[in-house]
C-alpha positions in Angstrom: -39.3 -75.3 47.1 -41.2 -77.9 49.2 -43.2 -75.3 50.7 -44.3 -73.0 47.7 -45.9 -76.5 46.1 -47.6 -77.8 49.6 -48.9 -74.7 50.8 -51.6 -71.9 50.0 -54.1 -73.6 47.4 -56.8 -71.2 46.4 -59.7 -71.9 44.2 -58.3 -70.5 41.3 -54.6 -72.2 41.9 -56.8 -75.3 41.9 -58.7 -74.4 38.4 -55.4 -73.7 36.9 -54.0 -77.0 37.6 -57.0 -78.8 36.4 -56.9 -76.5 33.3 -53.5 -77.2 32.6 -53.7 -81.3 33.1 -56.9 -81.4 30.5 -54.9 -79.0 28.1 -52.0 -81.4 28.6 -54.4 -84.3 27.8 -56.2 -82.9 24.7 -52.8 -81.9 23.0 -51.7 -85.3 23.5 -54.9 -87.1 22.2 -54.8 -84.5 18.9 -51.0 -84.1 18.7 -50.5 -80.4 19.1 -47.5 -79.0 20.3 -48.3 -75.6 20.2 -51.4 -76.5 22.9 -48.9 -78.7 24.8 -46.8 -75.9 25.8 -50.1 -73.8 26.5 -50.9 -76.7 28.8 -47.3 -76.8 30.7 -47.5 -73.1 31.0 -50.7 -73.6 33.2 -49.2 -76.0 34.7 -46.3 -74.7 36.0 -48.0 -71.0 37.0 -50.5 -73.7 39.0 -47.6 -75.8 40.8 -45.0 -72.3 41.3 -47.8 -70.1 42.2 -47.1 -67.5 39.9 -48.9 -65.5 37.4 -47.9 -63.5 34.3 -46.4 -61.0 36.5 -44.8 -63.4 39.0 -46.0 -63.2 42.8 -47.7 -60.3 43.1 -45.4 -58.3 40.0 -49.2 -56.8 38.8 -49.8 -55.5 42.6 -49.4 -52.0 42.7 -48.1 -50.4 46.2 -49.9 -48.5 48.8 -49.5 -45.2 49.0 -49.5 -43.9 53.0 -51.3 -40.4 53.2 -51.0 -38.0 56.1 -53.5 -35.5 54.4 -56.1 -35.1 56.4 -60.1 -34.6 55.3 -61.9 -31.1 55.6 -65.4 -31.1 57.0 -68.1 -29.7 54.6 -70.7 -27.4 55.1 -73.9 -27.7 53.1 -76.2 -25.0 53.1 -80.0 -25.5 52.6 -81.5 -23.6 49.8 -85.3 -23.4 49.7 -87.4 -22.1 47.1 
């Protein structure tokens, strides 16, 4: 647990947090609920480093061909 909220901090991890802190602040100074919870849910994706999806749930897998390519032959036409 220690170790998914210490390590790997990108940019956007970083813009998340903030995000979530000022939605946490501006729900508190206008008394929203609705935008607290918003602001929590940033919040937590920021400190868990997970997304909608959860780690990498949107990442679709990569698919290992053996085909191989066939050389093409162009030939010139002239008018």
């Amino acid at each position: 647990m220690k170790k998914v909220l210490l390590n790997h901090w990108s940019f956007m991890r970083i813009v998340r947090l903030l995000a979530g802190i000022a939605i946490i602040i501006q729900s508190v100074a206008n008394k929203d609920t609705v935008f607290g919870i918003a602001g929590l849910l940033f919040t937590i994706m920021a400190l868990f480093n997970t997304g909608c999806c959860g780690v990498n749930g949107c990442a679709t897998p990569i698919q290992k061909t053996t085909k191989t390519t066939e050389e093409i032959s162009y030939e010139e036409v002239v008018k």
